[in-house]
C-alpha positions in Angstrom: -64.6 5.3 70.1 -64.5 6.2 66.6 -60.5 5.8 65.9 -59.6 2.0 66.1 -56.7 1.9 63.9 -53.3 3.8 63.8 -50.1 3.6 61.7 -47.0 5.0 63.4 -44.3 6.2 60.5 -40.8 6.8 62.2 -37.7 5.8 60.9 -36.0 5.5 64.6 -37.1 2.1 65.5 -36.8 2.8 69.7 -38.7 5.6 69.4 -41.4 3.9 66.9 -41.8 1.2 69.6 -42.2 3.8 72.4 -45.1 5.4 70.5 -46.7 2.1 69.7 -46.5 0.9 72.9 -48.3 3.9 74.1 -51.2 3.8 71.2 -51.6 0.2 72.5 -52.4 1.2 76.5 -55.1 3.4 74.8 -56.9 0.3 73.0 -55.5 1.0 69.8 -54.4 -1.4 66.6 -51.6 -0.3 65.8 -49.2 -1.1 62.9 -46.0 0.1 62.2 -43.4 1.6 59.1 -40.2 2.9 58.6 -40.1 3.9 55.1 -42.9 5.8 52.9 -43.2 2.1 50.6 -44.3 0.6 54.0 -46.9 2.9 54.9 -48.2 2.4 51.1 -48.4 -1.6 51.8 -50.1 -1.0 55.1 -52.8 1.1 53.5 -53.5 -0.8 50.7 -53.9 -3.8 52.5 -56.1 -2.1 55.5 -58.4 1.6 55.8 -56.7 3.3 59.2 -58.3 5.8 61.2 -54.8 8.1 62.0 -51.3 8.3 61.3 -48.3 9.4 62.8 -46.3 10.4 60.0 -42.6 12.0 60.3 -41.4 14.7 58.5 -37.9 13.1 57.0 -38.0 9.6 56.1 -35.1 6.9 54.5 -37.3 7.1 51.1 -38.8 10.1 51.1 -40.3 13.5 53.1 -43.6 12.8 54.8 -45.3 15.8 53.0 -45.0 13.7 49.8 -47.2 11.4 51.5 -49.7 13.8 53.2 -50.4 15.3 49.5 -51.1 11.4 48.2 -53.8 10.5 51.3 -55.7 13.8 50.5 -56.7 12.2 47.0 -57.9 9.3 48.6 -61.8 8.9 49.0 -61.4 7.5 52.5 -58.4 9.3 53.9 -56.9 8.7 57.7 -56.3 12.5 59.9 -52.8 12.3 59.3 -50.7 13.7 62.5 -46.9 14.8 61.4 -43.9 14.5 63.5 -40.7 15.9 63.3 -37.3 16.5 65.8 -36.5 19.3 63.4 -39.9 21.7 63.3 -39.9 25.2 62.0 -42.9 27.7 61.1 -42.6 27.0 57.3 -42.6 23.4 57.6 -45.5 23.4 60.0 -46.9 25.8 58.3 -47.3 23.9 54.6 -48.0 20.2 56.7 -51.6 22.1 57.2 -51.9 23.9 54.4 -51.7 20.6 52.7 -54.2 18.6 55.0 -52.6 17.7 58.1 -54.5 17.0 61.1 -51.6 18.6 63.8 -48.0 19.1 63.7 -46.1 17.7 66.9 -42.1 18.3 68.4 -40.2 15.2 69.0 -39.7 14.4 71.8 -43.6 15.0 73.4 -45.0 14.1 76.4 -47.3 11.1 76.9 -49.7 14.6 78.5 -49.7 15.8 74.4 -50.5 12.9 73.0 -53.5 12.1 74.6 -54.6 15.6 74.0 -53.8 14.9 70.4 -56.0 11.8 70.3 -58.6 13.7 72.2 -59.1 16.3 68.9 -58.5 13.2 66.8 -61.6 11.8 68.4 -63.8 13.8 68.5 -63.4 15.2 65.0 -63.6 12.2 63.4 -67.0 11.9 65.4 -68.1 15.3 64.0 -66.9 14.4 60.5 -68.9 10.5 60.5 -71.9 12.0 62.3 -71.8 15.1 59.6 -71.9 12.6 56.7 -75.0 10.3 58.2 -76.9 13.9 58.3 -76.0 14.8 55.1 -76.9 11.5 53.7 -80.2 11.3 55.7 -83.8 11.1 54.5 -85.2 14.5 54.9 -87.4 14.6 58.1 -90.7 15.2 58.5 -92.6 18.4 58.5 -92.4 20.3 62.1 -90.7 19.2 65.2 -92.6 20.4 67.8 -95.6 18.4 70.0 -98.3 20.6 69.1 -101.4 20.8 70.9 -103.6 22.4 73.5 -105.6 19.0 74.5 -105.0 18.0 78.2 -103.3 14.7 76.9 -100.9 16.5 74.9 -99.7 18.8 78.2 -99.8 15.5 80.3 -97.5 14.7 77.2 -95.1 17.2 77.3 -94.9 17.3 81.6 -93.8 13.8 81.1 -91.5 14.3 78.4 -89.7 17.1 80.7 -89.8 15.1 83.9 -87.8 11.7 81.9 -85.8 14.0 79.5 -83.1 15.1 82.3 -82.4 11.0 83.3 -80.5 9.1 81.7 -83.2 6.1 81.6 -83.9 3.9 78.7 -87.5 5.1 77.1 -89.8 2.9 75.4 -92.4 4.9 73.3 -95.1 3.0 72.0 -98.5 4.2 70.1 -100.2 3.9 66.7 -98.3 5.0 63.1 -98.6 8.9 63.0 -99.1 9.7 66.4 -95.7 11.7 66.4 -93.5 8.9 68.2 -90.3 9.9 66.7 -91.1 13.9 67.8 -91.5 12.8 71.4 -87.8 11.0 71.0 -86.5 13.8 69.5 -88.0 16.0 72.0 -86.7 14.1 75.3 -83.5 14.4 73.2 -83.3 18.2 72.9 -84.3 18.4 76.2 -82.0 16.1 77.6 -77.9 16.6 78.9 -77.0 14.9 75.6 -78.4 17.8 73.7 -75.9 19.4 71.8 -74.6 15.5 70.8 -75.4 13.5 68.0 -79.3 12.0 67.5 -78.9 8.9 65.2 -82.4 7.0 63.9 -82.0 3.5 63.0 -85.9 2.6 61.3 -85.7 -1.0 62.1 -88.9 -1.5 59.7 -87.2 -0.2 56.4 -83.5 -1.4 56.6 -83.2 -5.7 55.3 -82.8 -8.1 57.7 -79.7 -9.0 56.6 -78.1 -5.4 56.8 -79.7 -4.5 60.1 -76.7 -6.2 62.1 -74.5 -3.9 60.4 -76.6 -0.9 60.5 -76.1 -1.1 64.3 -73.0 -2.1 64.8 -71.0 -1.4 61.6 -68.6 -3.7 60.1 -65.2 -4.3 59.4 -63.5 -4.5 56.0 -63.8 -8.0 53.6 -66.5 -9.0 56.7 -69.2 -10.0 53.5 -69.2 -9.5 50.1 -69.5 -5.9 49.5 -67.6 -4.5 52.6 -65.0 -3.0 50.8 -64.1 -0.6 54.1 -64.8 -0.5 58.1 -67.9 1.3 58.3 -68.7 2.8 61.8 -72.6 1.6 63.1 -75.3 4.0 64.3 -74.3 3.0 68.0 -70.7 4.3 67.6 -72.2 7.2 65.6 -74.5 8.0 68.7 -71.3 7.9 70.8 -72.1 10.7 73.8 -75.2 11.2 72.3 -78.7 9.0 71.8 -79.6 6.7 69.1 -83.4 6.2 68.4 -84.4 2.2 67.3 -87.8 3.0 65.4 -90.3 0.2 65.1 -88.1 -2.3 67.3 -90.6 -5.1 67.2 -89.3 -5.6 63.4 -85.4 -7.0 64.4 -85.0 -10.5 64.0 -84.0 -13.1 67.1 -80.3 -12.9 66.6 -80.2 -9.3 66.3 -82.1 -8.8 69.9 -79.9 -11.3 71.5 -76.7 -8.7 70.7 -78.8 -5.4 71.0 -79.3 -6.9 74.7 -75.4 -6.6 75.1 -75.0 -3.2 74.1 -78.0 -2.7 76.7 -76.4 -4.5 79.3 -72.8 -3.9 79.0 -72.6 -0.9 77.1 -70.3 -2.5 74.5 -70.3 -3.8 71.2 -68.6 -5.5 68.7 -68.2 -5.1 64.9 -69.5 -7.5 62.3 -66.3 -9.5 61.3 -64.5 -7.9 63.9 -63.3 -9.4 67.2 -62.4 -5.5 69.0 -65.0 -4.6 72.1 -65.9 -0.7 71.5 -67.0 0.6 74.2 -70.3 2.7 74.0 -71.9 5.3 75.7 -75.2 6.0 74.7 -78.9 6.4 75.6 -81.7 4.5 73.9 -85.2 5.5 73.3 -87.3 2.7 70.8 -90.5 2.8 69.5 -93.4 0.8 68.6 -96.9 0.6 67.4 -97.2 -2.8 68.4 -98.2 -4.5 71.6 -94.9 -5.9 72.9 -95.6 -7.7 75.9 -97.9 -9.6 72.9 -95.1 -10.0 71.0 -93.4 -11.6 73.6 -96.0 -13.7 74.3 -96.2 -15.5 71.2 -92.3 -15.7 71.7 -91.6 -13.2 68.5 -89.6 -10.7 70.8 -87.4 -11.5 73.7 -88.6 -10.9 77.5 -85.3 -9.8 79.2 -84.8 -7.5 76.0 -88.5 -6.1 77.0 -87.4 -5.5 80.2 -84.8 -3.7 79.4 -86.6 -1.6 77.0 -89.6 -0.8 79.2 -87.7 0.9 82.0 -89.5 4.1 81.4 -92.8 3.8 79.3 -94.5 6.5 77.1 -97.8 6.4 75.0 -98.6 9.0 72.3 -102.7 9.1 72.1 -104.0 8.6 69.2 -105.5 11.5 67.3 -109.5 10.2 67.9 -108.6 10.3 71.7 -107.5 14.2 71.6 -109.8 15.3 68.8 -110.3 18.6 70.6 -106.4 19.4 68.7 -108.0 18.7 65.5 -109.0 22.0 64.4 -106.1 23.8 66.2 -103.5 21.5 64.2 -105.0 21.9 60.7 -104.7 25.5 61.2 -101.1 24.6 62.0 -100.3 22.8 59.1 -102.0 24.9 56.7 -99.8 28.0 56.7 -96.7 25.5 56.5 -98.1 23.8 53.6 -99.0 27.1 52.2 -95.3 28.5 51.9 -94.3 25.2 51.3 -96.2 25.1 48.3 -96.9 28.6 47.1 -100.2 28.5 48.3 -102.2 31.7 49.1 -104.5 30.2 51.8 -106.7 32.1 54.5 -108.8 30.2 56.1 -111.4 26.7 56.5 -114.7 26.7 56.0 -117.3 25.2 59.0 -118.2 22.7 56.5 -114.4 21.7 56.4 -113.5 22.0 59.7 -116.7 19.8 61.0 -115.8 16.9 58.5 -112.5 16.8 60.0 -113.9 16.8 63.6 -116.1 13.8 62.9 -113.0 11.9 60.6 -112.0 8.6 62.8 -108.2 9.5 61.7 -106.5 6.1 61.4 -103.4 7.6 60.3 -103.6 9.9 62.9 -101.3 13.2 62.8 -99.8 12.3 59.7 -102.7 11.0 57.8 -104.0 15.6 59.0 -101.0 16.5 57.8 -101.4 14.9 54.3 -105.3 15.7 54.4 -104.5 19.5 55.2 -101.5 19.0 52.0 -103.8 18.1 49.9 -106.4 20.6 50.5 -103.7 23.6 50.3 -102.9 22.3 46.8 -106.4 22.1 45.6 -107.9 24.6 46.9 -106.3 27.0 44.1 -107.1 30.9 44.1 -110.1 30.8 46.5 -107.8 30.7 49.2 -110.6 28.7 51.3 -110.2 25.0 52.0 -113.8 23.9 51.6 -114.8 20.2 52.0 -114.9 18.8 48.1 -110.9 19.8 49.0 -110.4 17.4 52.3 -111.0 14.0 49.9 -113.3 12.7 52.1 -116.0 10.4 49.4 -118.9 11.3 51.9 -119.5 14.2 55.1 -118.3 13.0 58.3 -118.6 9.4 57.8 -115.7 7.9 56.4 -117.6 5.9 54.1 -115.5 5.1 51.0 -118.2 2.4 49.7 -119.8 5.0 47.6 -117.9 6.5 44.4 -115.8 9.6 45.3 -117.4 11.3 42.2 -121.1 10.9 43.5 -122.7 14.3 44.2 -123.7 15.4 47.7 -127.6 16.6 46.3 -127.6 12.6 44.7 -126.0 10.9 47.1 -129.0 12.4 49.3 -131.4 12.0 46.7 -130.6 8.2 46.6 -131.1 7.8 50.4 -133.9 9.3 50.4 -136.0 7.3 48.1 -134.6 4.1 49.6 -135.8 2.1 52.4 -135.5 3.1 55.6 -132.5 0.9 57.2 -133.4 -0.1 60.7 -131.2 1.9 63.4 -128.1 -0.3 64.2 -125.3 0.1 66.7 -122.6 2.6 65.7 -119.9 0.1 67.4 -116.6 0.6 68.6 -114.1 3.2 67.3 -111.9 0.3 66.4 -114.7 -1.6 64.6 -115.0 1.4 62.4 -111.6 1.8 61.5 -111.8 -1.7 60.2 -115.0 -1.0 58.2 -113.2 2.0 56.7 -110.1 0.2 55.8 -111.3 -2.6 54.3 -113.9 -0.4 52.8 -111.0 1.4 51.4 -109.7 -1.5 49.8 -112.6 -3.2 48.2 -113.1 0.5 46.2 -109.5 0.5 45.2 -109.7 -3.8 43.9 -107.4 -4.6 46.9 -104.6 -2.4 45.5 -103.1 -1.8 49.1 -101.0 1.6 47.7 -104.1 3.3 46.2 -105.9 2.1 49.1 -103.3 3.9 51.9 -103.2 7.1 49.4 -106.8 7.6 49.5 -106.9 6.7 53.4 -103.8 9.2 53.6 -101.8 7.2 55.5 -98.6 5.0 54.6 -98.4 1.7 53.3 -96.9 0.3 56.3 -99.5 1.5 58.9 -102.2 -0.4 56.2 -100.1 -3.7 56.4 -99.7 -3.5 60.0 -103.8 -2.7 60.4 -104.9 -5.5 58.2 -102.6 -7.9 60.2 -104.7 -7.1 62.9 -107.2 -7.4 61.5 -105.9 -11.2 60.4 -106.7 -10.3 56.3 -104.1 -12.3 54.1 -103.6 -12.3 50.4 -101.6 -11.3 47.9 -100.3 -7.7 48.1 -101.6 -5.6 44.9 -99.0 -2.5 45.2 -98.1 -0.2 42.3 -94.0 0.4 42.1 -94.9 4.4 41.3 -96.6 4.2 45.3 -93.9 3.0 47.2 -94.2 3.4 50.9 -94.4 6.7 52.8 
């Protein structure tokens, strides 16, 4: 409910009491004035949601007032009352900012319907702000594909979208996670209401809390006003919890409530808000190991897992490879300024036999990169792509190193005896760390030239148990 507090401003003290009384039996706080100076002492001592605010008052006319709350930066919908309504009056209460304009006496019938619109556009109004103060979202929106494990995908996507089940999607950084949340959204009941992201990974531990469940004013140093959370925000609508494995203890122990009970409570607050939400989290970790060594809770697992989902990783549908580049590359092109027409087979085979660690993204920033190179040709050949070597992956030899050398030099050394290619994720760890030991262990220029984000090559090399002093350049920060 995103209205939680309400100042009633009538000079008649029965019928002041009557209207609190009511605000009251719809959960409200409410506080109340009889004079425009103690409306001004209520306000500076609190932020409220709505006021009811009458016309003629001992000190003063309400529209005085109404004029004063527009300047503020955080300013309540201001309903105005009056037993003695015309056209002109009602007429300049909107004109200057007012919310509604209500006859005394009204029924208890138009005051709820009041409180309804009150509702929900304060709704429209917070959710409109977290958009417009949003990150911009990645290129595309759409599961594109024509692999059989992308339509097993999509037929899954449809068949959970229409429930109102809890989803946990899990899979590898740049598999397009967040696409399949946003898709079971779009294709859900709860379409046309809000979809709020919360990326667990990137907010501080110590702001998280807040981030999902707001907080109230003076509640730590720098709350200087309520602030609604992303689960009120999501009110109606679904809230996505990206990278969930990365909330602390306390933090799972009251996301389990809202999962349980539906209802929440604000930090520094002591007011249950009741929430009504769906939940769809990701990961690109294993969480039953997580709970296993005791670093996420079971019976918030549980709860999580009611309906899994795993996004393949791009090595596992590499049949979409070819298809998807030629996706991307028209986007990039306009995005860009590009005039690009085509791949060349020398392209399009090094990016069939690419592992693709990043997956999706780490195509999408290959194909990026060759749209901006490729300049007036118009063909993305293979020097383009920013692979060091054809095919392989290899990174051990210089990127600079020509292809005629580079064979040259293999050909007059000794013959290697054959050894066994290994597993898929073997290589991945001989490219990374490949990767690194060219860059001097500088992690940023290491997940630039790999094309994938900083945070996938942390999570990789934790895996991969490698510790040590990050080497990161502040001009690389994380993608």
């Amino acid at each position: 409910m995103p209205i939680d507090k309400v100042i009633v401003v009538e000079d008649d003290p029965i019928l002041r009491r009557n209207l609190e009384q009511q605000l009251r039996q719809h959960r409200y706080d409410v506080a109340g004035a009889g004079t425009l100076a103690g409306v001004r002492e209520l306000m500076e001592r609190d932020t409220f949601d709505l006021i009811f605010l009458d016309v003629r008052l001992p000190d003063g006319e309400g529209p005085e007032l109404l004029r004063e709350i527009q300047t503020h930066p955080q300013k309540p919908l201001v309903v105005m009352i009056t037993g003695f309504g015309s056209v002109e009056s009602a007429v300049d209460c909107m004109r200057n900012g007012a919310f509604d304009y209500m006859l005394k006496p009204f029924s208890s019938e138009q005051l709820q319907v009041t409180l309804k619109k009150a509702e929900n556009f304060n709704q429209l109004l917070k959710v409109n702000a977290y958009y417009n103060n949003a990150e911009e979202e990645e290129t595309g929106c759409e599961l594109i594909g024509n692999s059989q494990a992308l339509e097993n995908l999509r037929q899954l996507i449809r068949k959970v979208a229409r429930t109102q089940a809890t989803v946990l999607i899990a899979g590898e950084s740049g598999t397009g996670k967040e696409l399949v949340a946003r898709a079971l959204h779009r294709e859900s009941p709860r379409a046309a209401a809000p979809f709020i992201k919360v990326n667990c990974a990137a907010v501080p531990e110590n702001l998280i809390e807040s981030e999902f469940f707001g907080h109230e004013r003076g509640s730590f140093t720098g709350a200087t006003s309520k602030r609604e959370g992303r689960f009120e925000l999501a009110h109606g609508g679904t809230i996505l919890l990206d990278e969930i494995s990365e909330i602390s203890p306390q933090v799972q122990a009251k996301l389990l409530r809202v999962l349980q009970e539906r209802e929440l409570e604000r930090v520094g607050g002591n007011r249950t808000i009741k929430v009504d939400v769906r939940v769809i989290a990701t990961t690109n970790r294993r969480l039953e190991e997580s709970v296993e060594r005791k670093e996420f809770r079971q019976d918030l697992f549980f709860r999580l897992n009611v309906v899994p989902i795993h996004v393949p990783p791009l090595r596992e549908h590499k049949e979409d490879v070819a298809f998807l580049a030629h996706q991307f590359m028209p986007r990039f092109a306009r995005k860009h300024g590009a005039r690009v027409h085509g791949i060349s087979d020398s392209a399009l085979a090094a990016l069939d036999a690419h592992p693709w660690p990043g997956n999706v993204r780490e195509l999408q920033n290959v194909i990026e990169r060759a749209v901006i190179l490729c300049g007036d040709s118009g063909l993305l050949e293979l020097e383009h792509l920013g692979f060091s070597r054809f095919g392989s992956g290899d990174l051990s030899a210089p990127a600079s190193t020509p292809p005629a050398a580079a064979a040259a030099s293999a050909s007059s050394a000794p013959a290697a005896p054959a050894a066994e290619p290994g597993t898929l994720a073997e290589m991945e760890k001989r490219h990374i760390l490949a990767a690194l030991e060219r860059t001097k262990q500088n992690r940023t220029h290491a997940a630039r030239l790999l094309g994938i984000s900083i945070r996938t090559l942390r999570n990789k090399l934790n895996e991969y148990g490698v510790k040590g002093k990050e080497s990161e350049s502040a001009a690389g920060g994380e993608a």
